[in-house]
C-alpha positions, 0 to 999 in steps of 0.5 A, spaced: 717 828 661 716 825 654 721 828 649 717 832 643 716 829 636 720 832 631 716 833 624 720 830 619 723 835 614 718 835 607 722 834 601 724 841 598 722 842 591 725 847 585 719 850 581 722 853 575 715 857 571 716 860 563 712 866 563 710 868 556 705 874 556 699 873 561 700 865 560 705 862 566 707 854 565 710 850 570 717 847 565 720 843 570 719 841 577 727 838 581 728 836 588 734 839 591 738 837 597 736 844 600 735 847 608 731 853 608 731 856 614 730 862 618 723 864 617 723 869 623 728 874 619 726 881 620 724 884 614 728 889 612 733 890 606 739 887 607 746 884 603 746 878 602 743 872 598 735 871 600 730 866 597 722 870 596 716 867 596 711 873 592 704 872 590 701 875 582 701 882 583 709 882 586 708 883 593 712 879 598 710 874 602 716 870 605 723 873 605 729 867 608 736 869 608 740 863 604 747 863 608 752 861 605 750 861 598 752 862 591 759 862 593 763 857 588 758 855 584 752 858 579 746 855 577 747 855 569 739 854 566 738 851 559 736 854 553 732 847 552 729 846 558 729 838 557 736 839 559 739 839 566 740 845 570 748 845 571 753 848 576 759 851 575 765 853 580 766 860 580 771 864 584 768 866 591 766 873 592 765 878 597 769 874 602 776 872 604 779 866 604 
């Protein structure tokens, strides 16, 4: 029996919009080094870290739990946003070490 074929991963791409009024500009597209997974998560409200997909008027169309992030590092976004999107170590939260 032939063994199944794995679709490679597609790379995964952070977007980063500016909204101003009615007008929405894309500022910034990055490639990260990032896993989501999960797609069969309930969709009930629960604690923790989830990445959300919603359409213009807000409803949600996508909800994945993150695990596992934000736990020693925060994003820290620019005023310029030539400039990099920068991490930074912060103290962990929410769980003992």
């Amino acid at each position: 029996m032939a063994a199944p074929q794995q679709t490679p991963a597609s790379p995964a791409v952070r977007l980063i919009f500016e909204y101003e009024g009615d007008t929405v500009r894309l500022v910034s597209q990055q490639p990260v080094d990032a896993v989501i997974s999960g797609f069969d998560a309930p969709p009930e409200v629960r604690p923790g870290n989830f990445v959300e997909v919603r359409d213009d008027s807000g409803r949600r169309l996508a909800r994945v739990p993150a695990r596992g992030a934000f736990v020693e590092s925060a994003e820290v976004f620019p005023e310029d946003h030539a400039e990099p999107i920068t991490r930074v170590d912060v103290e962990a939260r929410g769980r003992s070490r």
